[in-house]
Backbone as a printed PyTorch tensor [residue, N CA C, xyz], in Angstrom:
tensor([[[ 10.7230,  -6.5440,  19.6480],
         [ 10.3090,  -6.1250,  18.3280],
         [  9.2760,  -5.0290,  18.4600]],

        [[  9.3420,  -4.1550,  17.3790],
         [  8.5320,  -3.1670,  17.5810],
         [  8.0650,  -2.7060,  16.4310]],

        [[  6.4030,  -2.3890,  15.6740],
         [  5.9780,  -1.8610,  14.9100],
         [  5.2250,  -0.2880,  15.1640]],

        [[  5.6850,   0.1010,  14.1290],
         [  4.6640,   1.5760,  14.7300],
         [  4.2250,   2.0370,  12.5560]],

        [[  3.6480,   2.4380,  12.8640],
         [  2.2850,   2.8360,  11.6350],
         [  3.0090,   4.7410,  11.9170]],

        [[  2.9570,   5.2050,  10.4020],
         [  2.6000,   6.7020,  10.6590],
         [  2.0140,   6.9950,   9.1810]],

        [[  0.6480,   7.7070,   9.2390],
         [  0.0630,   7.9360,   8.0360],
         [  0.4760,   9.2700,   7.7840]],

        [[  1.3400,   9.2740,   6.5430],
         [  1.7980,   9.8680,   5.7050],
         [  1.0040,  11.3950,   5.3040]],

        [[ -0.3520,  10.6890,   4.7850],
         [ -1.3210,  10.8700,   4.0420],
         [ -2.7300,  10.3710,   3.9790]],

        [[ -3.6720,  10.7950,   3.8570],
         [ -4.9780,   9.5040,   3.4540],
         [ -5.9710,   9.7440,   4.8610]],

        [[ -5.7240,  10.6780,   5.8660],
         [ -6.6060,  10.4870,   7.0610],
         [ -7.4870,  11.2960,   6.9610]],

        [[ -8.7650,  11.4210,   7.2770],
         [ -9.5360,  12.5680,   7.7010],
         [-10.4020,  12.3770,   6.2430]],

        [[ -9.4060,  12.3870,   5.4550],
         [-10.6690,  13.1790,   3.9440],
         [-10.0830,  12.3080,   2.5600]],

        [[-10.7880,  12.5610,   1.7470],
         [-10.1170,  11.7870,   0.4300],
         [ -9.2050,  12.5320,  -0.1480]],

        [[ -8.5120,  12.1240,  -0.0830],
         [ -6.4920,  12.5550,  -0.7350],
         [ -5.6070,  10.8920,  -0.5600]],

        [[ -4.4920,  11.8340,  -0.9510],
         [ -3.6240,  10.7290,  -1.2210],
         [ -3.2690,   9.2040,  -0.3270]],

        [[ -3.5320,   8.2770,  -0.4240],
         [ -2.8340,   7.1550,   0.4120],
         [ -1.4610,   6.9000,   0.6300]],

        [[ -0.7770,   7.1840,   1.2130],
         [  0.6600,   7.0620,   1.9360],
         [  1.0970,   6.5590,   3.1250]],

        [[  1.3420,   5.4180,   3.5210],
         [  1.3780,   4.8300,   5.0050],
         [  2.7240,   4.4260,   5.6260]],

        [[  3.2080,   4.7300,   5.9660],
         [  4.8070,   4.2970,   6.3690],
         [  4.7040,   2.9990,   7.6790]],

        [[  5.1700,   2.0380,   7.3150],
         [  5.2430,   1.1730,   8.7840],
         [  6.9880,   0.6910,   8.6240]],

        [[  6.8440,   0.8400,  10.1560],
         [  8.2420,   0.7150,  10.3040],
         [  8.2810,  -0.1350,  11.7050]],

        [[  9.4950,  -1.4400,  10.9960],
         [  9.2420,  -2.7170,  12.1590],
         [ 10.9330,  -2.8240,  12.1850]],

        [[ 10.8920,  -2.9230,  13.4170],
         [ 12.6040,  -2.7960,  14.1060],
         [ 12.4540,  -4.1240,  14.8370]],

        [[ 13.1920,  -5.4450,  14.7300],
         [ 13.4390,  -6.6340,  14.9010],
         [ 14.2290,  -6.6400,  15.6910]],

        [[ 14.4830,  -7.4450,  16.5520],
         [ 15.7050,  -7.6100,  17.8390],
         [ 16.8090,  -8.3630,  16.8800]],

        [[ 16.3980,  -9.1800,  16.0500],
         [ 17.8780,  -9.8100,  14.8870],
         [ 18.2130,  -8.4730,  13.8520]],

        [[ 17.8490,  -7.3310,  13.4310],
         [ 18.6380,  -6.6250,  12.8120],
         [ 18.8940,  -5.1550,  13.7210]],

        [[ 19.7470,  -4.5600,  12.6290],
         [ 20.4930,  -3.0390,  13.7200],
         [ 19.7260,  -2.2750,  12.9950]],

        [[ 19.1680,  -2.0480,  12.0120],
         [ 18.1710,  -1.2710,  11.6890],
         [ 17.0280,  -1.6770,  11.0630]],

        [[ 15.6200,  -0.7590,  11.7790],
         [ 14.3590,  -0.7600,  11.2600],
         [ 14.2320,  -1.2260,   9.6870]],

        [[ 13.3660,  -1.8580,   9.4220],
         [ 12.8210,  -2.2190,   8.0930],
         [ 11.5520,  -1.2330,   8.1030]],

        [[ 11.6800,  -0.4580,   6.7340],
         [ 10.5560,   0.2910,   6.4730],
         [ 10.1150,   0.5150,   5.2580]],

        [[  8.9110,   0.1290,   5.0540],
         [  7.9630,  -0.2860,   4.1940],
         [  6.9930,   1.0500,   3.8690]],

        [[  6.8850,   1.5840,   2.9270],
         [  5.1930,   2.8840,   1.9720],
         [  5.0490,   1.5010,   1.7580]],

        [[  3.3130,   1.7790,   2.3310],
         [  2.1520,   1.3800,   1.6610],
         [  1.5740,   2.4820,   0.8330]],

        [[  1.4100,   2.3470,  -0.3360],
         [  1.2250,   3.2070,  -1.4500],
         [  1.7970,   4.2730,  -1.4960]],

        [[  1.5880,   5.1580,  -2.9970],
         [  2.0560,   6.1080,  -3.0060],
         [  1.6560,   7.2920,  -3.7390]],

        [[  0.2780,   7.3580,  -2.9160],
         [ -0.7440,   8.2660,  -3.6480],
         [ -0.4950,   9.5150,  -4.0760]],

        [[ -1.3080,  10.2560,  -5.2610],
         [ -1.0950,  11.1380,  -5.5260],
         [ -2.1310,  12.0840,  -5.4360]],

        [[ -1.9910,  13.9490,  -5.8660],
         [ -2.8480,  14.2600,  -5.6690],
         [ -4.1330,  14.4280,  -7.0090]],

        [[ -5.4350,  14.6090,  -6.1910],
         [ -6.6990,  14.1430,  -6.5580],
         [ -6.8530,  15.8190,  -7.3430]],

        [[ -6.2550,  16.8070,  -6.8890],
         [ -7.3960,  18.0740,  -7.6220],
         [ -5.9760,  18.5480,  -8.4210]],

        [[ -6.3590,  19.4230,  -9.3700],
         [ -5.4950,  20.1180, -10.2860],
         [ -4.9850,  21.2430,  -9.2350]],

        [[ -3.7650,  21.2810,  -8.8700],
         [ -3.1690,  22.0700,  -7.9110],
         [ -3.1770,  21.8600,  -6.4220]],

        [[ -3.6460,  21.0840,  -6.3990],
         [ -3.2370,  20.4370,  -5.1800],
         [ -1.8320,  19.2160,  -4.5420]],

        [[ -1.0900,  19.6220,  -3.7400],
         [ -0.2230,  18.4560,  -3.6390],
         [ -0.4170,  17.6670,  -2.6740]],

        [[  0.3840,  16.5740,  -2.9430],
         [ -0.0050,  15.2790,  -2.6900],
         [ -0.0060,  14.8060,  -1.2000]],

        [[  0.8070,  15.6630,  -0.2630],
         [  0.9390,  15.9610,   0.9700],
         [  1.6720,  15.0730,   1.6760]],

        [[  2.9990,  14.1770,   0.7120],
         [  3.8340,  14.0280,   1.6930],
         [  5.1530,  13.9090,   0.8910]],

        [[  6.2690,  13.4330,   1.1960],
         [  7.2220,  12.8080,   0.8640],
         [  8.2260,  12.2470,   1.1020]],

        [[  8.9050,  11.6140,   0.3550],
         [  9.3040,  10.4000,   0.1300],
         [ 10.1520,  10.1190,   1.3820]],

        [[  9.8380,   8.8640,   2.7440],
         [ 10.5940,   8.9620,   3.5090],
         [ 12.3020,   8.3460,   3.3670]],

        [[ 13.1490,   8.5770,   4.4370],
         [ 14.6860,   8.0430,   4.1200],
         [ 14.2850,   6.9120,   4.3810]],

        [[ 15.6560,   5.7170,   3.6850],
         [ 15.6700,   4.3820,   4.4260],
         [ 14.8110,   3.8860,   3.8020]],

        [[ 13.9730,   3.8020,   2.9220],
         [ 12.9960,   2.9790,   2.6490],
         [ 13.4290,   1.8290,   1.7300]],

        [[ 12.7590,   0.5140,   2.6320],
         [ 13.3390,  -0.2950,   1.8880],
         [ 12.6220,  -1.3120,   0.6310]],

        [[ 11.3640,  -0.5520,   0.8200],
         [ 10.1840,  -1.4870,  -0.2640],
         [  8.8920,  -0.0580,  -0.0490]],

        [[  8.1920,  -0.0510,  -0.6970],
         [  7.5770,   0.1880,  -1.5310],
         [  6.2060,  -0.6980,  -2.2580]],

        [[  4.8070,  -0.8910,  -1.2380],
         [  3.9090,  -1.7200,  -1.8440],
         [  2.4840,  -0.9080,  -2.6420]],

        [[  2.4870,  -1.4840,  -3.7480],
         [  1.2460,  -0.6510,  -4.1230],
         [ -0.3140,  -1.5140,  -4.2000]],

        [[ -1.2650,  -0.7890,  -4.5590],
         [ -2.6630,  -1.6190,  -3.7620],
         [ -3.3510,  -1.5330,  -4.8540]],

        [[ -3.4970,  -0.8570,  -5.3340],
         [ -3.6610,  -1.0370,  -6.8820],
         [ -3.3900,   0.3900,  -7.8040]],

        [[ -4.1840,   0.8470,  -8.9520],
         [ -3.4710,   1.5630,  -9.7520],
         [ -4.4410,   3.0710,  -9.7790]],

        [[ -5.0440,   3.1520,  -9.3070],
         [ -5.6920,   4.5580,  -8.8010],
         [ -4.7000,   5.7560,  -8.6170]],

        [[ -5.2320,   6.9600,  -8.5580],
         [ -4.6180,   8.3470,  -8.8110],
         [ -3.7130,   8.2140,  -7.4260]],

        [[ -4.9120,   8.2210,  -6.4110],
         [ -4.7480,   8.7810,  -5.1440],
         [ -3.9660,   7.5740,  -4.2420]],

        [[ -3.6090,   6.0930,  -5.0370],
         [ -2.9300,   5.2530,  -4.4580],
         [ -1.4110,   4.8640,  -5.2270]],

        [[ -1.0580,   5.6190,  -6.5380],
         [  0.1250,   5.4920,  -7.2060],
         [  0.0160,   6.9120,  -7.9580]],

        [[ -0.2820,   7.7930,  -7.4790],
         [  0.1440,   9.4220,  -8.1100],
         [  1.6720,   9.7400,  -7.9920]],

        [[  1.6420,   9.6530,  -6.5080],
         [  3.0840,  10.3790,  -5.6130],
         [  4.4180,   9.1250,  -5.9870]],

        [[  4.1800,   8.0980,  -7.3670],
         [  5.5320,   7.3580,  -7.6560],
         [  6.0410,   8.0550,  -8.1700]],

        [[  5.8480,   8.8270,  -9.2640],
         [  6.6330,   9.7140,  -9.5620],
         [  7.8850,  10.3400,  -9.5910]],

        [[  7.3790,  11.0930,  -8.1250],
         [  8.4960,  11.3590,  -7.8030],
         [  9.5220,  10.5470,  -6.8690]],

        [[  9.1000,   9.0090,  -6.7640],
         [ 10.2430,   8.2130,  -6.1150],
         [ 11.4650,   8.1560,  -6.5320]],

        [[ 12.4550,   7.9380,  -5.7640],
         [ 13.8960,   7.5210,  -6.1880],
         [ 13.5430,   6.2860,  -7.4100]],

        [[ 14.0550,   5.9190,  -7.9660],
         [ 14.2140,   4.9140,  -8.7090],
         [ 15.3170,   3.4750,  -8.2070]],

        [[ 15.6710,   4.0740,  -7.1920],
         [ 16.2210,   2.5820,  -6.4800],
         [ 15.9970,   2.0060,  -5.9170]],

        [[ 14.0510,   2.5510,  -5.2350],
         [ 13.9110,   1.9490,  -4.0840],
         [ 12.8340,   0.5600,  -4.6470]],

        [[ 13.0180,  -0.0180,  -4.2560],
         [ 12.1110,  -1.6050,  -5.0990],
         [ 10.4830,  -1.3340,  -4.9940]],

        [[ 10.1730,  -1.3360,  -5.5460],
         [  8.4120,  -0.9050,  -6.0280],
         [  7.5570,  -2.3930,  -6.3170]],

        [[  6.7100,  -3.0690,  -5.0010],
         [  6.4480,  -4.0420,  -5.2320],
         [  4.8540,  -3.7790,  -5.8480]],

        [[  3.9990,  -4.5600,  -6.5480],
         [  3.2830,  -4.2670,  -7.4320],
         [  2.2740,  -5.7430,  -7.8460]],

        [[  1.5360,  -6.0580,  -8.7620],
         [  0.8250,  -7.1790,  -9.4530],
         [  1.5540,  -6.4220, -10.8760]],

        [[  1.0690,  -7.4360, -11.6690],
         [  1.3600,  -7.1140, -13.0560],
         [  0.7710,  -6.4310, -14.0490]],

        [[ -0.8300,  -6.1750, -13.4550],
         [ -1.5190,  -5.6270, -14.3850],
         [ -1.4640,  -4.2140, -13.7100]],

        [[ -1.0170,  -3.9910, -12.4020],
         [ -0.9830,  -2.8690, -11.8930],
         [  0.3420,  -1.9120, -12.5310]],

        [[  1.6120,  -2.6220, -12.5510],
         [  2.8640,  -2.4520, -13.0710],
         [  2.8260,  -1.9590, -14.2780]],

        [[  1.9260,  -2.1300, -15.0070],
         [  1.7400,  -1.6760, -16.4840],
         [  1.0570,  -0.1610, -16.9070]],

        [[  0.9950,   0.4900, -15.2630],
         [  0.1670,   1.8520, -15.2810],
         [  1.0070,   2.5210, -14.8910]],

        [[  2.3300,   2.0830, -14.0240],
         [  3.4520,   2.4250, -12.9490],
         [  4.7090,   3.4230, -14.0620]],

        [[  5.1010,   4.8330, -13.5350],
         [  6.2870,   4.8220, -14.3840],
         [  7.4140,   4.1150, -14.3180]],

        [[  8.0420,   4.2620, -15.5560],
         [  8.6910,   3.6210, -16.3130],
         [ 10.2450,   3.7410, -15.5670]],

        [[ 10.8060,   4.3530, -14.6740],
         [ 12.0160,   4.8290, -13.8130],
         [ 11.5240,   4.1480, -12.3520]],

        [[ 11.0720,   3.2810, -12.5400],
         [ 11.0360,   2.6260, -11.2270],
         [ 11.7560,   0.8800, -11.3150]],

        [[ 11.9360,   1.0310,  -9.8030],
         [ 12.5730,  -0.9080,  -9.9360],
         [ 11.6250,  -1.7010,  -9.0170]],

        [[ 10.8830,  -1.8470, -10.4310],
         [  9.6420,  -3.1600, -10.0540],
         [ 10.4240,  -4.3430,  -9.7970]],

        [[  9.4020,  -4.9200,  -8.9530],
         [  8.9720,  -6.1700,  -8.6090],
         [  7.4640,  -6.8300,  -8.3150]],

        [[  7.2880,  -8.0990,  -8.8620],
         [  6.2130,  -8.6360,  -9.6460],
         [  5.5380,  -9.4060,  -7.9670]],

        [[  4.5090,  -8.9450,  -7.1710],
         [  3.8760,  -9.6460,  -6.3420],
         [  2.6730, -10.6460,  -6.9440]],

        [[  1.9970, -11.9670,  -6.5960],
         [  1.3130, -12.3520,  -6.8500],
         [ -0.0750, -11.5420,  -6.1270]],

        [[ -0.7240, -12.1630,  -7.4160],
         [ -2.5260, -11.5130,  -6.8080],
         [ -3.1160, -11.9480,  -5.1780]],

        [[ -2.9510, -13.4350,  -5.2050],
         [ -3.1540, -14.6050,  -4.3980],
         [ -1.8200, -15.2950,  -4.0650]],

        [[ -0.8010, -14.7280,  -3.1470],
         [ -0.1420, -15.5130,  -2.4140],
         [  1.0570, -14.7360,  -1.3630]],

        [[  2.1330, -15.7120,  -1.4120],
         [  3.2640, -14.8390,  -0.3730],
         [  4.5620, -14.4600,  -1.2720]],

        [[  4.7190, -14.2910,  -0.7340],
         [  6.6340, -13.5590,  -1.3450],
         [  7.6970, -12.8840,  -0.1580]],

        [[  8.8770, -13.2290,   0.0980],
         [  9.7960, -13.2640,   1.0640],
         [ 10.1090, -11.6850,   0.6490]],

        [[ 10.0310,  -9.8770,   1.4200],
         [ 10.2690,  -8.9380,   1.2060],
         [ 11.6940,  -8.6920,   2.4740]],

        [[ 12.4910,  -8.1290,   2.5760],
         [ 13.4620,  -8.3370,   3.7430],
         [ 13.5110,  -8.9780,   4.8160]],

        [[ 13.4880, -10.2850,   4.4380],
         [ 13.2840, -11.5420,   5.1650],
         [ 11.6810, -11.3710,   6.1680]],

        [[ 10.8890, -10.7490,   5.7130],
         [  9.6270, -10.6760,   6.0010],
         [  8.4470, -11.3690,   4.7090]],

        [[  7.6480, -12.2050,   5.2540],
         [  6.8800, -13.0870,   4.7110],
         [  5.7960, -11.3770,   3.9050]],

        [[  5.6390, -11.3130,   3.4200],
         [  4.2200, -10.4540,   2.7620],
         [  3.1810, -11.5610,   1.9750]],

        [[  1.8420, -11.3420,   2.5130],
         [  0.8510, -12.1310,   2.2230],
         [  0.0900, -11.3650,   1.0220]],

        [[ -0.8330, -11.8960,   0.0100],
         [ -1.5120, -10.7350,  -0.8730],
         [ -2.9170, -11.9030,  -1.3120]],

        [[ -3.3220, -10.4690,  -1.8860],
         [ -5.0950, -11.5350,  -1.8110],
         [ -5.6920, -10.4690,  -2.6530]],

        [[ -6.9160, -10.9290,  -3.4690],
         [ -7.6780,  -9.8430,  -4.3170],
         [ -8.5750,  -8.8350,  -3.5850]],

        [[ -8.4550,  -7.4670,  -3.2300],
         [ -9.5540,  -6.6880,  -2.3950],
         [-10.1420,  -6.4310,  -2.8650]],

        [[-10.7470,  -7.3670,  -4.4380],
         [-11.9370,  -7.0530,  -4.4340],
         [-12.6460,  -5.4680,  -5.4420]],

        [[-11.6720,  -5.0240,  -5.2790],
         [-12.1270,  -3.4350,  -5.9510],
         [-11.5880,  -2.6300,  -7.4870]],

        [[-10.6820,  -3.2680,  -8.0930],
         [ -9.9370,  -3.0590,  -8.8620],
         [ -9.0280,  -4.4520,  -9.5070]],

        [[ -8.9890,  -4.3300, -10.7350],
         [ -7.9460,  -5.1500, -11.7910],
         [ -6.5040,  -5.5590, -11.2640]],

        [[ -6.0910,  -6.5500, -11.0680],
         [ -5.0520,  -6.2270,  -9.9060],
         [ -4.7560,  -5.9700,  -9.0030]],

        [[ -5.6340,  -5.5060,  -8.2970],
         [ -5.9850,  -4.6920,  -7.2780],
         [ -5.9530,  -5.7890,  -5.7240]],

        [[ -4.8940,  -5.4830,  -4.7260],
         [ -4.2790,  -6.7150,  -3.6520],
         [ -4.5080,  -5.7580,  -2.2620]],

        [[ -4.5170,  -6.6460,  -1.3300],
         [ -4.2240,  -6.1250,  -0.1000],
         [ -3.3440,  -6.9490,   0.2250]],

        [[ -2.3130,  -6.7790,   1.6250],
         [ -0.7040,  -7.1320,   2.0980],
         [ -1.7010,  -7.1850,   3.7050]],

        [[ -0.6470,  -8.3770,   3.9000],
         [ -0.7450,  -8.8520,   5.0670],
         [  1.0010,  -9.1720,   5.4160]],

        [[  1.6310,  -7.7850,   6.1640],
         [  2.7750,  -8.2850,   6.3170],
         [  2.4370,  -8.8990,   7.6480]],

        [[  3.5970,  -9.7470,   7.7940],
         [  4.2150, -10.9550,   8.8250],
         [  4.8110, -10.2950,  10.0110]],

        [[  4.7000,  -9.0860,  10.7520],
         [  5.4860,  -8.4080,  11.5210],
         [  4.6870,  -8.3280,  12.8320]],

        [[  5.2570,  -8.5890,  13.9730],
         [  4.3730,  -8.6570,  15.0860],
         [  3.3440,  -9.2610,  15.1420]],

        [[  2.2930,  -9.0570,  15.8920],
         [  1.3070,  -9.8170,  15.4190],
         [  0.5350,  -9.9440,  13.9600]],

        [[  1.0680,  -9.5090,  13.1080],
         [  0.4800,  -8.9470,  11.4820],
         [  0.0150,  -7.6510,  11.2560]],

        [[  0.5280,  -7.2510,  10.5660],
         [ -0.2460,  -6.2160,  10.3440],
         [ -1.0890,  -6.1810,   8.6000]],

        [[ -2.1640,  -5.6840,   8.2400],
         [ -3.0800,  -5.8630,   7.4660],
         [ -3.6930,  -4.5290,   7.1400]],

        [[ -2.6390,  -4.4550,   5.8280],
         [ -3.3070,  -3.1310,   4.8250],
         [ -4.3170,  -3.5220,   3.6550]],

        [[ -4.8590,  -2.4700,   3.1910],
         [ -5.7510,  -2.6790,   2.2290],
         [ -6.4130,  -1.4890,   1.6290]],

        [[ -5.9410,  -0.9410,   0.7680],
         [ -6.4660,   0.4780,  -0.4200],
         [ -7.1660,   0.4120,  -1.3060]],

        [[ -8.3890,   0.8100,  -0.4360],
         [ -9.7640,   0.5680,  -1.5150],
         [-10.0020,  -0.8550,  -1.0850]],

        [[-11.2210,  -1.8960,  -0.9560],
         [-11.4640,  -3.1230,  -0.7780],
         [-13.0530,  -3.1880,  -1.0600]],

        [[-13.7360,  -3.7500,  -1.5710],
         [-15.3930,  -3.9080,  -1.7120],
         [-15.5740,  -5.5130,  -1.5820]],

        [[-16.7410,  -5.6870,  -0.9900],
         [-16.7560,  -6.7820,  -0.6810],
         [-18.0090,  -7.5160,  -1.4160]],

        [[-18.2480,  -6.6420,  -2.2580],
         [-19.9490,  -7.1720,  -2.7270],
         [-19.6280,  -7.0870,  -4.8060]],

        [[-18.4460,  -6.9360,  -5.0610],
         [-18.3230,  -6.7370,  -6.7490],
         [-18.1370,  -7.7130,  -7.1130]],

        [[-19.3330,  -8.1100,  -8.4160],
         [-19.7330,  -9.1410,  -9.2910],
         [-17.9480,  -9.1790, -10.1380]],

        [[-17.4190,  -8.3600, -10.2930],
         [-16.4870,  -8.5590, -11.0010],
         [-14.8910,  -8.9240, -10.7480]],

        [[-14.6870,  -8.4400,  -9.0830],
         [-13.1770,  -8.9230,  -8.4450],
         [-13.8430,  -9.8840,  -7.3820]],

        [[-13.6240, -10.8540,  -6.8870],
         [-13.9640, -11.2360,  -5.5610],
         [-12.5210, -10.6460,  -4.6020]],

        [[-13.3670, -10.7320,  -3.5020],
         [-12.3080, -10.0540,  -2.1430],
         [-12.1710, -11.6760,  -1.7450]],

        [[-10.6460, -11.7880,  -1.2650],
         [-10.0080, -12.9820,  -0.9460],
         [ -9.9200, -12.5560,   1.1310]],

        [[-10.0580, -13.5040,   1.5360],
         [-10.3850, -13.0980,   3.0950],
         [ -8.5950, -13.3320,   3.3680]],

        [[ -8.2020, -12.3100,   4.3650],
         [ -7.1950, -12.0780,   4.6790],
         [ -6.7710, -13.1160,   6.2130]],

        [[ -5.2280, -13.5080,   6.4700],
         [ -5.3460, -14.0830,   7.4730],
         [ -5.1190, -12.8390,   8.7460]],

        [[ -5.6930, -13.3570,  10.0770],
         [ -5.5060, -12.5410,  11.0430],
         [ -4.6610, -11.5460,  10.8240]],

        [[ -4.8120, -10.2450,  11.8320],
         [ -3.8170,  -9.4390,  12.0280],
         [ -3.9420,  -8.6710,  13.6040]],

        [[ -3.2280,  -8.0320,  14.0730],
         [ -3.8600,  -7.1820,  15.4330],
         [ -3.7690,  -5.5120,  14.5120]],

        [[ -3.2600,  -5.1220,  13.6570],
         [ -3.4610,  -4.4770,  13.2980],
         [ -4.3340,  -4.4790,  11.9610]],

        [[ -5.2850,  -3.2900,  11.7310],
         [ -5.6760,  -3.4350,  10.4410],
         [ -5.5160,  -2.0440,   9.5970]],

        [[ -4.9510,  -1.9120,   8.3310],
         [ -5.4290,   0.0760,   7.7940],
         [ -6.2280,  -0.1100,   7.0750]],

        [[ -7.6050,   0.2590,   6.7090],
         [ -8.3930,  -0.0950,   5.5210],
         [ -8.3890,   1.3790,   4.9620]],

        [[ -7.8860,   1.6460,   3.9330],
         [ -8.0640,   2.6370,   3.1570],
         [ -9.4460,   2.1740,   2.5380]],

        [[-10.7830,   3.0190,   2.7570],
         [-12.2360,   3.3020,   2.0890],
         [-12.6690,   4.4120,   1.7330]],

        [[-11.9010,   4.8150,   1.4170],
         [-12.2540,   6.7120,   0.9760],
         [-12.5270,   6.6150,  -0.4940]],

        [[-12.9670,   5.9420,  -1.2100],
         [-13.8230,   6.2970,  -2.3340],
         [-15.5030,   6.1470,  -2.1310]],

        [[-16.1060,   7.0430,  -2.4760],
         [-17.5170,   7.4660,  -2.5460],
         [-17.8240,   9.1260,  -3.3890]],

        [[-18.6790,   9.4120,  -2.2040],
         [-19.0000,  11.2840,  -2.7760],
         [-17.9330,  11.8460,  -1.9920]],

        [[-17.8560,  12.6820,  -2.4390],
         [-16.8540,  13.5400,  -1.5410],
         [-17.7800,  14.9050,  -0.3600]],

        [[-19.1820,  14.9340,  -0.9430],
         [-19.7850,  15.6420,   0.0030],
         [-20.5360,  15.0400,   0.9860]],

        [[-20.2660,  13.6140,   1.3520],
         [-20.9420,  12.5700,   2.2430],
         [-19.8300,  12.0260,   3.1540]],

        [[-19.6030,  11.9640,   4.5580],
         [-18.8850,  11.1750,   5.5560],
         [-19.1910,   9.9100,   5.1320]],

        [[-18.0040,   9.2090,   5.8270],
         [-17.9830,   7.8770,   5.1570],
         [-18.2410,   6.8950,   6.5390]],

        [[-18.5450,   7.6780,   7.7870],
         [-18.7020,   7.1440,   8.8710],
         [-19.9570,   6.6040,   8.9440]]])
């Protein structure tokens, strides 16, 4: 079995979140591949800096921010768009949702996906897929807001923490 990560989008600076993971199983003949979000762009004339890869077979969003559901848009409309409900209600309308819980699991191509509140936003989840040793996304997460609590995630060997909201004239290192 084999996972490999390629960021789309989202490295270096604040722009769009776009993460492609792609996990190739010894029981199927082709890779399962999963966007983690599908950010859009942040300045008036600027684009969003990626698109839409082939094969994709899901589609997870992290919550409902510019720079983490901009680039749905322009998705196919066949590809399954997994989501919360209060997030789904910001999502266009030419997409084929599906309803993830805030707090729990759900079976995505015979892959377990875990979800939990990060804490930072209305709806707003991080994914713990079931692939290799786990892998563990999360767009946007705060750990100190009186108003979402962050739900602690189970293990992973991998982790992506999307944290690129702040100033934009301050490193975030």
């Amino acid at each position: 079995m084999k996972v490999s990560i390629d960021i789309l989008s989202g490295a270096g600076r604040k722009t769009a979140a776009a993460i492609l993971l792609t996990y190739q199983a010894e029981t199927h003949s082709k890779p399962i591949r999963f966007l983690l979000d599908a950010g859009g762009a942040l300045e008036i004339g600027e684009e969003k800096g990626w698109t839409q890869p082939d094969n994709l077979d899901a589609i997870f969003i992290s919550h409902d921010h510019q720079d983490h559901i901009g680039g749905l848009i322009d998705i196919d409309g066949q590809v399954p768009v997994y989501a919360t409900s209060p997030v789904q209600q910001q999502l266009p309308m030419h997409l084929n949702l599906h309803t993830l819980p805030i707090c729990g699991t759900t079976n995505v191509c015979g892959i377990k996906v875990t979800t939990g509140s990060a804490g930072h936003s209305f709806g707003g989840i991080w994914f713990h897929i079931d692939v290799g040793d786990g892998v563990f996304y999360s767009g946007d997460f705060s750990l100190e807001s009186c108003l979402y609590a962050f739900v602690m995630p189970p293990k992973a060997s991998i982790a992506l923490l999307d944290a690129s909201y702040g100033l934009y004239e301050h490193s975030l290192e």
